[in-house]
Each structure stands twice: as C-alpha cells, then as structure tokens.
mmCIF file of the N, C-alpha and C atoms, coordinates in Angstrom:
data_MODEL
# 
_entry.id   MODEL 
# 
loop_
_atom_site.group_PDB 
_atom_site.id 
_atom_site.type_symbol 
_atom_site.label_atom_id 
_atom_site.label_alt_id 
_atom_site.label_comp_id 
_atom_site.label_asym_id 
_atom_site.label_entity_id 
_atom_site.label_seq_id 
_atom_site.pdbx_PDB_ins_code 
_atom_site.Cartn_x 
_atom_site.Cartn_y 
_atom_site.Cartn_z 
_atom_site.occupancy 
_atom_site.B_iso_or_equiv 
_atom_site.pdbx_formal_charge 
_atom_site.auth_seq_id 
_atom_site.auth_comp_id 
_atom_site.auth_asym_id 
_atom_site.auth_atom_id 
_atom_site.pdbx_PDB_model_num 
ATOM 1   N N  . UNK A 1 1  ? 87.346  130.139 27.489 1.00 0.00 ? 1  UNK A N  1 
ATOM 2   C CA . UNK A 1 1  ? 87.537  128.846 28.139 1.00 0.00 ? 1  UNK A CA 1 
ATOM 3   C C  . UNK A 1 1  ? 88.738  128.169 27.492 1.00 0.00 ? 1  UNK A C  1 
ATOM 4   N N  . UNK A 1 2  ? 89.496  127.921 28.417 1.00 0.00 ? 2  UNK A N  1 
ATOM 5   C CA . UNK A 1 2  ? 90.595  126.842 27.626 1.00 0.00 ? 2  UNK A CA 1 
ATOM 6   C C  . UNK A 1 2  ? 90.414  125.788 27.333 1.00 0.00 ? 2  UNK A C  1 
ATOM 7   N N  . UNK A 1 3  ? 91.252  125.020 26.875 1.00 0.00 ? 3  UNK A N  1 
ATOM 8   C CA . UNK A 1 3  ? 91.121  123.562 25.556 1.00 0.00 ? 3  UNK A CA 1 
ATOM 9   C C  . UNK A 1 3  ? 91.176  122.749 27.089 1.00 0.00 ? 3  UNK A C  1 
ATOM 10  N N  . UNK A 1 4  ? 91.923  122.605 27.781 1.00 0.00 ? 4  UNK A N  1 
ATOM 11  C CA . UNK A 1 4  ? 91.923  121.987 29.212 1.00 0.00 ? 4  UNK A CA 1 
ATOM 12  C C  . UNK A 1 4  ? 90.553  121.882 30.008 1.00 0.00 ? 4  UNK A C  1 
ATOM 13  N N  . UNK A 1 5  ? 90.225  123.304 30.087 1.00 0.00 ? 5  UNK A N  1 
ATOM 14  C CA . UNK A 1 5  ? 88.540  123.238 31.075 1.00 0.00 ? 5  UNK A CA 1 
ATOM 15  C C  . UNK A 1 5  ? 87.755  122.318 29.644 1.00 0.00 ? 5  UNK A C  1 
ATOM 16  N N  . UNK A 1 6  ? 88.002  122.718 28.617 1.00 0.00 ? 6  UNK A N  1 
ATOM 17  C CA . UNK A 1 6  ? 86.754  122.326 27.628 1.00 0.00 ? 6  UNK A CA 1 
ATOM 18  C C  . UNK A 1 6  ? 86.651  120.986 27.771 1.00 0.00 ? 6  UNK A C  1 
ATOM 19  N N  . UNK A 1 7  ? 87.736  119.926 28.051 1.00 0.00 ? 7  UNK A N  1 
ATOM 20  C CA . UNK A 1 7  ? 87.939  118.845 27.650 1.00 0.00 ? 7  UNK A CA 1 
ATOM 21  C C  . UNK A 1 7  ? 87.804  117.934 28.923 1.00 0.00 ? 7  UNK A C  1 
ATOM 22  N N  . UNK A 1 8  ? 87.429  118.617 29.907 1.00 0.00 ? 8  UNK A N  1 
ATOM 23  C CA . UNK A 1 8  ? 87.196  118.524 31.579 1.00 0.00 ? 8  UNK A CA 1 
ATOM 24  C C  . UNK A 1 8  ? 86.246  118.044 31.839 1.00 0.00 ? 8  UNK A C  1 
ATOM 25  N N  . UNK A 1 9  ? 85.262  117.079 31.679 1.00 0.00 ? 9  UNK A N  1 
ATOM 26  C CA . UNK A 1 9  ? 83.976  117.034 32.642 1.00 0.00 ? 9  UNK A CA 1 
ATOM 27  C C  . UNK A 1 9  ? 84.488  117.609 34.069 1.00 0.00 ? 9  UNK A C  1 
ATOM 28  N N  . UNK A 1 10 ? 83.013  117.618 34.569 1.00 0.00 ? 10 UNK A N  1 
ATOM 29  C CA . UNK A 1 10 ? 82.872  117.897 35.691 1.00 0.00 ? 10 UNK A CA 1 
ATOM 30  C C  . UNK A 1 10 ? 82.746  116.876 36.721 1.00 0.00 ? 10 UNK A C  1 
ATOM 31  N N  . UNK A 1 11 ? 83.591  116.917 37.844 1.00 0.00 ? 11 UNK A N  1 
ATOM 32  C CA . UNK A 1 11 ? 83.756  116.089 38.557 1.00 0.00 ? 11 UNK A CA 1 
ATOM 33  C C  . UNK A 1 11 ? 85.022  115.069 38.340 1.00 0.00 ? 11 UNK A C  1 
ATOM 34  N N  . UNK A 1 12 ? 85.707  115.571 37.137 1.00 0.00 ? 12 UNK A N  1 
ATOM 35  C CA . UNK A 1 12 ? 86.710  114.624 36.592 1.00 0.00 ? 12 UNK A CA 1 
ATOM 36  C C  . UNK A 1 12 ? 87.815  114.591 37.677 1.00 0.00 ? 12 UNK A C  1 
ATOM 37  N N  . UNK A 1 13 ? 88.160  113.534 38.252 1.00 0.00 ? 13 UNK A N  1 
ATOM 38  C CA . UNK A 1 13 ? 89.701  113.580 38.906 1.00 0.00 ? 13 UNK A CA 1 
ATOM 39  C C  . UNK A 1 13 ? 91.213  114.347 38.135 1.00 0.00 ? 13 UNK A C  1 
ATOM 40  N N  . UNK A 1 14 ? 91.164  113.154 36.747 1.00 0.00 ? 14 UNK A N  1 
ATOM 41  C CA . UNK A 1 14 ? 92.493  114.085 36.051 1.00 0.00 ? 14 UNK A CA 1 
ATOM 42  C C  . UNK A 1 14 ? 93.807  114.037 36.794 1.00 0.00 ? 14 UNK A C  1 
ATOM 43  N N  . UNK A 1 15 ? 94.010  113.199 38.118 1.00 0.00 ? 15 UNK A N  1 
ATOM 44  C CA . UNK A 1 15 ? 94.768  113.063 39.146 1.00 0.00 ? 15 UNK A CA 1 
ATOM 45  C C  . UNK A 1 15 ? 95.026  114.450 39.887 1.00 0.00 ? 15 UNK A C  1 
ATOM 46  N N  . UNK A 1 16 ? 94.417  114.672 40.296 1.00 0.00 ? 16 UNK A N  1 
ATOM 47  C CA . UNK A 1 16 ? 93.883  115.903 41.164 1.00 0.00 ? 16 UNK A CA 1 
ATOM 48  C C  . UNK A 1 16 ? 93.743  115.791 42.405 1.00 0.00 ? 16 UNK A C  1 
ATOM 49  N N  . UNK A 1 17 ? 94.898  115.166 42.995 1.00 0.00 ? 17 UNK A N  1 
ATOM 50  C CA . UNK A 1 17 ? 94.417  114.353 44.355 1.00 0.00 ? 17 UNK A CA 1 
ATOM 51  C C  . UNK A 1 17 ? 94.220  115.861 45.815 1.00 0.00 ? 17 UNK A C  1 
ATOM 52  N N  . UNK A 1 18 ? 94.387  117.239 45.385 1.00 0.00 ? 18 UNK A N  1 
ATOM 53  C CA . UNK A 1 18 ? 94.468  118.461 46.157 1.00 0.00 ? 18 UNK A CA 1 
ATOM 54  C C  . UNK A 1 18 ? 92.918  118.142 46.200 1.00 0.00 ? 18 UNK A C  1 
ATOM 55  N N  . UNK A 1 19 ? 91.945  117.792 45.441 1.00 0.00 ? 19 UNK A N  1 
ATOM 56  C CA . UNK A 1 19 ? 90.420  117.667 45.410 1.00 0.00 ? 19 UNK A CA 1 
ATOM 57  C C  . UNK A 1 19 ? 89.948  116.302 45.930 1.00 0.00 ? 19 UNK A C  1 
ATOM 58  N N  . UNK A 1 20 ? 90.598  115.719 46.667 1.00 0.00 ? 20 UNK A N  1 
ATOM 59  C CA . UNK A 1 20 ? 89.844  114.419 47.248 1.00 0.00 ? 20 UNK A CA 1 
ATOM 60  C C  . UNK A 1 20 ? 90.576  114.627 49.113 1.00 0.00 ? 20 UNK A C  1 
ATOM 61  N N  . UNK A 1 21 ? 89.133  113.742 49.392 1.00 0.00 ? 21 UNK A N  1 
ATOM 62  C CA . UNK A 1 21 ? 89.251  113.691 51.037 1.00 0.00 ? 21 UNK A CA 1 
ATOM 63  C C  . UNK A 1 21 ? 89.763  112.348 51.451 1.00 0.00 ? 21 UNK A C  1 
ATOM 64  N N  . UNK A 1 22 ? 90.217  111.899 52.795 1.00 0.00 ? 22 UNK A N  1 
ATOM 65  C CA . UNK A 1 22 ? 90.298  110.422 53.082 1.00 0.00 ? 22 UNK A CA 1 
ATOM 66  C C  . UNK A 1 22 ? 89.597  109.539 52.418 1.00 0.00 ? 22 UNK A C  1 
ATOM 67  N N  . UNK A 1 23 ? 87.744  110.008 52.508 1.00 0.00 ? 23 UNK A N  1 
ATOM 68  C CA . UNK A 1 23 ? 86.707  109.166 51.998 1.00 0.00 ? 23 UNK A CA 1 
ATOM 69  C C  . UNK A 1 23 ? 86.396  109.380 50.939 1.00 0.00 ? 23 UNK A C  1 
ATOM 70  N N  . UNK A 1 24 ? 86.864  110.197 50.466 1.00 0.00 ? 24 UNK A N  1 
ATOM 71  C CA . UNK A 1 24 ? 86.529  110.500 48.621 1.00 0.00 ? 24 UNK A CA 1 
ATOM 72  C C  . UNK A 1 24 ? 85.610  109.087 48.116 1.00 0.00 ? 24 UNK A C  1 
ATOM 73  N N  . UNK A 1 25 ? 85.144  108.832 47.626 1.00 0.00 ? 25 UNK A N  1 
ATOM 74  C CA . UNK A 1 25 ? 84.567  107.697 46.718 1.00 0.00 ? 25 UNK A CA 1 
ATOM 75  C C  . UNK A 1 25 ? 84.761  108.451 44.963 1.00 0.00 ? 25 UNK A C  1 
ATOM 76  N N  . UNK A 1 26 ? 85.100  107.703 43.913 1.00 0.00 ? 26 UNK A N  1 
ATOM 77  C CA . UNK A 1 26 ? 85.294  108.061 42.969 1.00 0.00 ? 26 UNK A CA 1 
ATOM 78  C C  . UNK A 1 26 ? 84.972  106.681 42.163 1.00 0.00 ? 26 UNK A C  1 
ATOM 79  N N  . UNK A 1 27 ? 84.088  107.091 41.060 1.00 0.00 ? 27 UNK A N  1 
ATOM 80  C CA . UNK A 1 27 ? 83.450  105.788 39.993 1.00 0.00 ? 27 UNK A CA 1 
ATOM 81  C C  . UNK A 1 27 ? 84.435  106.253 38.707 1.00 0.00 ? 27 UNK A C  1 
ATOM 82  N N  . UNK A 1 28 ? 84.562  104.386 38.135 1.00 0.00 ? 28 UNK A N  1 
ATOM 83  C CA . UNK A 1 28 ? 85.031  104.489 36.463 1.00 0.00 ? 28 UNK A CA 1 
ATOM 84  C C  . UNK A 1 28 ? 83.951  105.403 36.021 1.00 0.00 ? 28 UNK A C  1 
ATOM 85  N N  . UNK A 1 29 ? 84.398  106.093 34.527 1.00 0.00 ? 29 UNK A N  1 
ATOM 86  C CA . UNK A 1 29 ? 83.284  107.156 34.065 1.00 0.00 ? 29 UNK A CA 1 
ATOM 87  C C  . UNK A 1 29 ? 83.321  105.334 32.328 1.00 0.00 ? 29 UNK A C  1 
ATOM 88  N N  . UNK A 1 30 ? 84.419  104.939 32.885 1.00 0.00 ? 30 UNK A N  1 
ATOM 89  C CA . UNK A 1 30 ? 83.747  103.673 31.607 1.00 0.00 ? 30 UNK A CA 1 
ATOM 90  C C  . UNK A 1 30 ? 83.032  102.264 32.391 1.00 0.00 ? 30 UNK A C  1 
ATOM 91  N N  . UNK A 1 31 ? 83.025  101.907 32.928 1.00 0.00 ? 31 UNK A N  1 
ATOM 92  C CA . UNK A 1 31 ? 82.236  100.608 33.630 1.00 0.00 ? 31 UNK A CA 1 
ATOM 93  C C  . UNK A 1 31 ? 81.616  101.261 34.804 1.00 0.00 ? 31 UNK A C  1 
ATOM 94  N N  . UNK A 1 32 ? 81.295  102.182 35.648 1.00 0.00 ? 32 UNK A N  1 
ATOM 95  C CA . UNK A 1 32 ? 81.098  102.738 36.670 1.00 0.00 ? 32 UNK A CA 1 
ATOM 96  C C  . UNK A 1 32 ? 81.385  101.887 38.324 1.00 0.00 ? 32 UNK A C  1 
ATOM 97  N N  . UNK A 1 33 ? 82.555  101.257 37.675 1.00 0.00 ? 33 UNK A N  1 
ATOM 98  C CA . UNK A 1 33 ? 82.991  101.056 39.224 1.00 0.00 ? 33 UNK A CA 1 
ATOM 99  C C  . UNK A 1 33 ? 83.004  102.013 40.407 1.00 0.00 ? 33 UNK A C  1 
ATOM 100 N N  . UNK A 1 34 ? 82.982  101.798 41.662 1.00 0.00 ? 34 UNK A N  1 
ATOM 101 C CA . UNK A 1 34 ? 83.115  102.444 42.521 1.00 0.00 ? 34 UNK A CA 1 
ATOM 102 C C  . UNK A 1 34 ? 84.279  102.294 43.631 1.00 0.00 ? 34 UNK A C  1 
ATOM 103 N N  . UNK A 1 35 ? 85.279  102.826 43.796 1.00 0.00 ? 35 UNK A N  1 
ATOM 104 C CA . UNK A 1 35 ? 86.331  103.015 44.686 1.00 0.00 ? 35 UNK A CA 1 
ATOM 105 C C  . UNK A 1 35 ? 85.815  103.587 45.796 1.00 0.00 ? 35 UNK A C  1 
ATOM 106 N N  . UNK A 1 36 ? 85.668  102.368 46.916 1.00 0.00 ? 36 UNK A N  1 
ATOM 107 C CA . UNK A 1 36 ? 84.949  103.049 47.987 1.00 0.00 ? 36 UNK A CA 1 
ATOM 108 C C  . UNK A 1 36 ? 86.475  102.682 48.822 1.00 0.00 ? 36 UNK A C  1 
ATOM 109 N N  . UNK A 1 37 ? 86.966  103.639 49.369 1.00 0.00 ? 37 UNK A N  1 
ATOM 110 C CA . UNK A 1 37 ? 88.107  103.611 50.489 1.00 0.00 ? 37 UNK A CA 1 
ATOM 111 C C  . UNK A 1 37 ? 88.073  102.704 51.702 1.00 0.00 ? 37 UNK A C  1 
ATOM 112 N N  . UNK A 1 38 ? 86.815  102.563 52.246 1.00 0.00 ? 38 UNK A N  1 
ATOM 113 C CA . UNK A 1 38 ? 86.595  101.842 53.192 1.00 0.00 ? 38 UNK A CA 1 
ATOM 114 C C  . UNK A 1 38 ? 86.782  100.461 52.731 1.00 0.00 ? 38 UNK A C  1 
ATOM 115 N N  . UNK A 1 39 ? 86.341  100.137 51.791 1.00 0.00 ? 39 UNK A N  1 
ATOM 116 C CA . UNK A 1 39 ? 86.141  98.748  51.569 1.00 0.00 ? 39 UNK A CA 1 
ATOM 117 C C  . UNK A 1 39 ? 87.695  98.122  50.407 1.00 0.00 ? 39 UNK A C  1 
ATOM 118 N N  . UNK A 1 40 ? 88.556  99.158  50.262 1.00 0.00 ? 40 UNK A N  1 
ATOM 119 C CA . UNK A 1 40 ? 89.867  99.156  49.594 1.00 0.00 ? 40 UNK A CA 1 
ATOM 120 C C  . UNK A 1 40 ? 89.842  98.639  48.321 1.00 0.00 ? 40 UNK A C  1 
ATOM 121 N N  . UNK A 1 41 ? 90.558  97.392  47.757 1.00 0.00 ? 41 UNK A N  1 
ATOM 122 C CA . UNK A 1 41 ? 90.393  96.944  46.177 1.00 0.00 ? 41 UNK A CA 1 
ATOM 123 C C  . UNK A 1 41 ? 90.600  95.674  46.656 1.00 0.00 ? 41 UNK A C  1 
ATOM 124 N N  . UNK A 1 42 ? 90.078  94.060  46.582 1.00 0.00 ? 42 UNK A N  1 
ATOM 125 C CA . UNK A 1 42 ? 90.774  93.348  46.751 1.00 0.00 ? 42 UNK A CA 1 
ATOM 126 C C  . UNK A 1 42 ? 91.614  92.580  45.500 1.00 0.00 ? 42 UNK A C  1 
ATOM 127 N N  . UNK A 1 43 ? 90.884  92.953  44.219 1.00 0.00 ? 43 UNK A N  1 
ATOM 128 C CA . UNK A 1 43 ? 91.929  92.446  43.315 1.00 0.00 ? 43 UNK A CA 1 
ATOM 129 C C  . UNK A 1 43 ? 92.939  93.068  43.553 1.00 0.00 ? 43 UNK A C  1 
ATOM 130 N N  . UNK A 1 44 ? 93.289  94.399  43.875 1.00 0.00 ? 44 UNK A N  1 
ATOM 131 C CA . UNK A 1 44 ? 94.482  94.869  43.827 1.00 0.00 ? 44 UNK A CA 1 
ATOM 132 C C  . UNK A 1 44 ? 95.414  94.673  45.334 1.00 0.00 ? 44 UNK A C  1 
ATOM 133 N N  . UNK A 1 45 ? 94.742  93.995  46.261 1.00 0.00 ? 45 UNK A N  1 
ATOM 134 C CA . UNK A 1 45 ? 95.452  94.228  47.441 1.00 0.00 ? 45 UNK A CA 1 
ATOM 135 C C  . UNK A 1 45 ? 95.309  95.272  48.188 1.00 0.00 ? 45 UNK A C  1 
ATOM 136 N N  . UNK A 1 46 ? 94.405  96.015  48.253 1.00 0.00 ? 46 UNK A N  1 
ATOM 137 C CA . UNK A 1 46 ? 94.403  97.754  48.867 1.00 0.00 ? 46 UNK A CA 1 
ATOM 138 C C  . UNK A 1 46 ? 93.864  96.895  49.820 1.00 0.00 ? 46 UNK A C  1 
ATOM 139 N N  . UNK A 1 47 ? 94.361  97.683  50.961 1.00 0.00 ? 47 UNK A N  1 
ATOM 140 C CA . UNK A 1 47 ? 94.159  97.469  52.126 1.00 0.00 ? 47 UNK A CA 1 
ATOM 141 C C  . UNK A 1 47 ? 92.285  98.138  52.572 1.00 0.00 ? 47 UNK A C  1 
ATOM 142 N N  . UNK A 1 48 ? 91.776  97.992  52.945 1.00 0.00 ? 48 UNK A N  1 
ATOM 143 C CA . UNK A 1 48 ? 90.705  98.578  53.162 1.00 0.00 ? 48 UNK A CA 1 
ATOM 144 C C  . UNK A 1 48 ? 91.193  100.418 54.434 1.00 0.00 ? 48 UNK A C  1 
ATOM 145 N N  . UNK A 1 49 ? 90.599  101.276 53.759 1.00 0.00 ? 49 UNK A N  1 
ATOM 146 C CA . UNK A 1 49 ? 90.885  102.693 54.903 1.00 0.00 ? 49 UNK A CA 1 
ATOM 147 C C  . UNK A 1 49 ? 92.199  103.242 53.928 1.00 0.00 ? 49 UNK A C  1 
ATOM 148 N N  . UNK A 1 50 ? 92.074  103.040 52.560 1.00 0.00 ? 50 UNK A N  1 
ATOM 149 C CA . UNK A 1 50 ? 93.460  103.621 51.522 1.00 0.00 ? 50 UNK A CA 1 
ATOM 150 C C  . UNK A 1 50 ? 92.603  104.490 50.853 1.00 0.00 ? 50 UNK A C  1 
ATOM 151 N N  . UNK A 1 51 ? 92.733  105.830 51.146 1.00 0.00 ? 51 UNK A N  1 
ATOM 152 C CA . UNK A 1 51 ? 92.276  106.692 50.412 1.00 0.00 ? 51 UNK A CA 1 
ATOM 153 C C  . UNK A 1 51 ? 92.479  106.426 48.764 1.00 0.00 ? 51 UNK A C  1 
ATOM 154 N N  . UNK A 1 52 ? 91.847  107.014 47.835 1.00 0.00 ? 52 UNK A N  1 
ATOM 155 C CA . UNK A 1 52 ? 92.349  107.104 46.291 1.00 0.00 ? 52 UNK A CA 1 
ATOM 156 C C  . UNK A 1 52 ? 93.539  107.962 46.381 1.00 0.00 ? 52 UNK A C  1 
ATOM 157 N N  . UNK A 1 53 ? 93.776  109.151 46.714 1.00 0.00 ? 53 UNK A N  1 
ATOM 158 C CA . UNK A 1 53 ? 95.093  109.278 46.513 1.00 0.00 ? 53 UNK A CA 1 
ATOM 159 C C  . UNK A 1 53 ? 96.270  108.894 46.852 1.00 0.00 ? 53 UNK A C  1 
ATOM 160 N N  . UNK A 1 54 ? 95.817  107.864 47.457 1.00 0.00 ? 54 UNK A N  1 
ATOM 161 C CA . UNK A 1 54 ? 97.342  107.002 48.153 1.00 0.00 ? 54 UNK A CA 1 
ATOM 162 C C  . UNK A 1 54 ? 97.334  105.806 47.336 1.00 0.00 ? 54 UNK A C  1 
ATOM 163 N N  . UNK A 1 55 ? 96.650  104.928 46.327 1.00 0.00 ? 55 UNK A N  1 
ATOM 164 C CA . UNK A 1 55 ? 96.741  104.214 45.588 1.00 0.00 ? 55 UNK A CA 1 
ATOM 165 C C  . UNK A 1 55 ? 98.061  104.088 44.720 1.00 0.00 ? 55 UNK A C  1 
ATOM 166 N N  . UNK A 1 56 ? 98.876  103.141 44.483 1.00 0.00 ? 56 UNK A N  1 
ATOM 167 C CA . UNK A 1 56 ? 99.927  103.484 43.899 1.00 0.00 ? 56 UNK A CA 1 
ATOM 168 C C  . UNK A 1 56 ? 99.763  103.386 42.376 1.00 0.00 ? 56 UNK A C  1 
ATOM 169 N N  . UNK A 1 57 ? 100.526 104.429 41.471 1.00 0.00 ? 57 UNK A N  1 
ATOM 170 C CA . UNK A 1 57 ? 100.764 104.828 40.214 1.00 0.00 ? 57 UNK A CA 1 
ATOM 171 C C  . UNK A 1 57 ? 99.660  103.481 39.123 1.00 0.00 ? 57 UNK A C  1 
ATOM 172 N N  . UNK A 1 58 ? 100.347 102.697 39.486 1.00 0.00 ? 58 UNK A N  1 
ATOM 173 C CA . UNK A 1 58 ? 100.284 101.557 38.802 1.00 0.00 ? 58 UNK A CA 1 
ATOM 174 C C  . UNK A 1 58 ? 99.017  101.005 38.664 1.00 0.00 ? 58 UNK A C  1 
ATOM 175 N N  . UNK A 1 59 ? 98.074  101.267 40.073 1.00 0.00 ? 59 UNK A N  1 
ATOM 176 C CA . UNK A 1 59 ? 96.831  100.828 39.981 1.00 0.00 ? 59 UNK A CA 1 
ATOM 177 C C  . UNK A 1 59 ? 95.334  101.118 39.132 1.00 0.00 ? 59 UNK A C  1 
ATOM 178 N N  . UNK A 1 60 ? 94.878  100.167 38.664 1.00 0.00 ? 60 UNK A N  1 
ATOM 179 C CA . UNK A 1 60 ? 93.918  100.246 37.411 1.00 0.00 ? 60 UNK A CA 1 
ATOM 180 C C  . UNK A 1 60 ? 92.116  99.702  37.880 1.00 0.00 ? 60 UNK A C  1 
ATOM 181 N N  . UNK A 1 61 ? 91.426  100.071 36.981 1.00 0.00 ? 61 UNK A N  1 
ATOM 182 C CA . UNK A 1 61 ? 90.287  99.688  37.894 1.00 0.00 ? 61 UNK A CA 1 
ATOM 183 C C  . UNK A 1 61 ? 90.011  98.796  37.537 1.00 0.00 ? 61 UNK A C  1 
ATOM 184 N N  . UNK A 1 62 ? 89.710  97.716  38.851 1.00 0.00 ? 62 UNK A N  1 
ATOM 185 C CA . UNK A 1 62 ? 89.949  96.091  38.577 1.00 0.00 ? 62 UNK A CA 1 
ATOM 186 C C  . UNK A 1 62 ? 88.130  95.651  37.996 1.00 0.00 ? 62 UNK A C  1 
ATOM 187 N N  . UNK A 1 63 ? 87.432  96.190  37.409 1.00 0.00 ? 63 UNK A N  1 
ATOM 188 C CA . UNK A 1 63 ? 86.304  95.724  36.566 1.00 0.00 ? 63 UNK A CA 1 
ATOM 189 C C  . UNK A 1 63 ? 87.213  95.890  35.180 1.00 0.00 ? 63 UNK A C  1 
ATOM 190 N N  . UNK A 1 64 ? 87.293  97.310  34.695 1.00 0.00 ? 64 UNK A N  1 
ATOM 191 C CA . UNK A 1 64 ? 87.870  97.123  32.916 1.00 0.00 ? 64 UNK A CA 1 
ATOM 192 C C  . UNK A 1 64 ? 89.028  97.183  32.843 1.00 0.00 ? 64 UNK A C  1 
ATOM 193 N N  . UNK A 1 65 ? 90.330  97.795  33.886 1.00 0.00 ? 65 UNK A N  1 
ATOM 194 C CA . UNK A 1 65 ? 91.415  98.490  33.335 1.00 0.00 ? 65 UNK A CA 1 
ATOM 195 C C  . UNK A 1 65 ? 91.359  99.297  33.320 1.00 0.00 ? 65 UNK A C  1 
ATOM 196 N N  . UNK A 1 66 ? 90.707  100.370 33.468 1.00 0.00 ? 66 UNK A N  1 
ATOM 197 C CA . UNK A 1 66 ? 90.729  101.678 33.347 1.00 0.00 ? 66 UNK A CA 1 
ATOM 198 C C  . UNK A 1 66 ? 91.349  101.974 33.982 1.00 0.00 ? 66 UNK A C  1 
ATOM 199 N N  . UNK A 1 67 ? 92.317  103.591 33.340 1.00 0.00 ? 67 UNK A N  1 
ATOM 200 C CA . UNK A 1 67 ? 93.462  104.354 34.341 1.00 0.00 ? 67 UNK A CA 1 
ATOM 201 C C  . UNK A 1 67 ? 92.505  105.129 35.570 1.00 0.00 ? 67 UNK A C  1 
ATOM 202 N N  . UNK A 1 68 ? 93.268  105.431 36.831 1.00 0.00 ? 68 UNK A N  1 
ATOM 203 C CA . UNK A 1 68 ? 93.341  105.807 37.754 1.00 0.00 ? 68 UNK A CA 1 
ATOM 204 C C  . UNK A 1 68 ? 92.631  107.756 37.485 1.00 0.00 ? 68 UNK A C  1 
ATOM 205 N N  . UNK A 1 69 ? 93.457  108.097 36.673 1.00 0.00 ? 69 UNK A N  1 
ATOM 206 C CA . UNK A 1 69 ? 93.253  109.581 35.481 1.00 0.00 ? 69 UNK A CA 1 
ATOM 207 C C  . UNK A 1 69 ? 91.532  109.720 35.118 1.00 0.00 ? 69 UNK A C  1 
ATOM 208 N N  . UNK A 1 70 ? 90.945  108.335 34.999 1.00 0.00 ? 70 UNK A N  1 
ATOM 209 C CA . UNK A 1 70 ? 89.925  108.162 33.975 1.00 0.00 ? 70 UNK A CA 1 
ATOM 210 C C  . UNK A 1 70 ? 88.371  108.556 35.419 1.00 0.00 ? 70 UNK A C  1 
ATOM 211 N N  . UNK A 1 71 ? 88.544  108.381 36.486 1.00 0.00 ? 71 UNK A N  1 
ATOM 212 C CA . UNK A 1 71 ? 87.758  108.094 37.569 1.00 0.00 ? 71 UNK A CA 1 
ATOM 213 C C  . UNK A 1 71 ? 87.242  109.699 37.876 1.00 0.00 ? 71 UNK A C  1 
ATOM 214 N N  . UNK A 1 72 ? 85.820  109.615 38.152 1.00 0.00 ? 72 UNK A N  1 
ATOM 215 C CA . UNK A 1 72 ? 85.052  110.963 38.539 1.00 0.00 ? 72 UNK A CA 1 
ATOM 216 C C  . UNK A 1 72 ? 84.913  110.852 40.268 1.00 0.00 ? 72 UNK A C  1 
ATOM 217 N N  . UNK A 1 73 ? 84.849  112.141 40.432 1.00 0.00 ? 73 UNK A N  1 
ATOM 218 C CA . UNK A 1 73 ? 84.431  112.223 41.725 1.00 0.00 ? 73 UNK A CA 1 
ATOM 219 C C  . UNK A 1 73 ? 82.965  111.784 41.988 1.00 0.00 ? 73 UNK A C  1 
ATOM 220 N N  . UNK A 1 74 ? 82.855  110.897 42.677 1.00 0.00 ? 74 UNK A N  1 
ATOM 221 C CA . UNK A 1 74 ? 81.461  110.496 43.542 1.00 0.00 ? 74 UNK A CA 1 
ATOM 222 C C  . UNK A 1 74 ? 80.846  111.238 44.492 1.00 0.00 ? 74 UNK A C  1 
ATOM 223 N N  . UNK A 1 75 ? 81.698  111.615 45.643 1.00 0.00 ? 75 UNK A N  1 
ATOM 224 C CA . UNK A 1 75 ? 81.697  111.670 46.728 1.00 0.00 ? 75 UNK A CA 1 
ATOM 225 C C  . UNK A 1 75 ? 82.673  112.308 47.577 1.00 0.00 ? 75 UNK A C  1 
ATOM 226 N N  . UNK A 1 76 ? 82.547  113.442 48.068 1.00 0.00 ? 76 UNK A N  1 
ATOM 227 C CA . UNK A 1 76 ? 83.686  114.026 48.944 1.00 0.00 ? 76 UNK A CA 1 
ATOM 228 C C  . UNK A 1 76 ? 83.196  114.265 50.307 1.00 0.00 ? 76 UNK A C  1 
ATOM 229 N N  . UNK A 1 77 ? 83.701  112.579 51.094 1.00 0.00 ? 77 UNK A N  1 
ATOM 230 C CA . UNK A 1 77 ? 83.098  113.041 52.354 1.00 0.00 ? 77 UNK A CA 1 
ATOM 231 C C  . UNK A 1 77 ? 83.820  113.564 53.308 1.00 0.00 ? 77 UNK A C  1 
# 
C-alpha cells in the first residue's frame, strides 16, 4: 500500500472532482457540514444547482473554514 492510499480515508475527495456527480453531496470530515448542490452556499454566494466541482478554488466551508481538499463524499447521486 502506498503512503498516499494509507493516508486516504475512504470516501475522501482530496479534489478528485473525476469522482463526483452534478449532485454529489459532500460533508466537512471537521464540523460535518453538508454541501448539498441543490441548495448552493449562501455565505459564499453559490448559486443554488453548482455542483462541488464547479465551486471556485478559493471556496471554504462556511461553518469552520475548512479547505474544499478536506470534504468526504456523502453522496453520489
């Protein structure tokens, strides 16, 4: 096993956006927010129907801060 898989949970994004759908849902793995696409970000301005991988670079999860990198897969609908 490599130092990469080892250090991987499962379900980890890791910005892996080849592994998410339109509806993906993906939670902080530190506050367990939930990025539901439908319902977009409104601290951040996301439009509601913005997939996670179309989120731009910059965006953080508006409960702690947490990076974008840091978010597990929920949901691949």
């Amino acid at each position: 096993m490599s130092v990469e898989t080892a250090l991987r949970f499962e379900g980890s994004y890791l910005g892996q956006d080849d592994q998410l759908t339109d509806s993906t849902q993906l939670e902080c793995k530190i506050c367990w927010y939930v990025y539901n696409p439908e319902q977009g970000d409104d601290v951040w301005q996301i439009a509601p129907g913005t997939p996670f991988s179309q989120l731009p670079d910059h965006w953080r999860c508006p409960e702690c801060d947490g990076e974008k990198s840091q978010f597990m897969v929920l949901e691949n609908g």
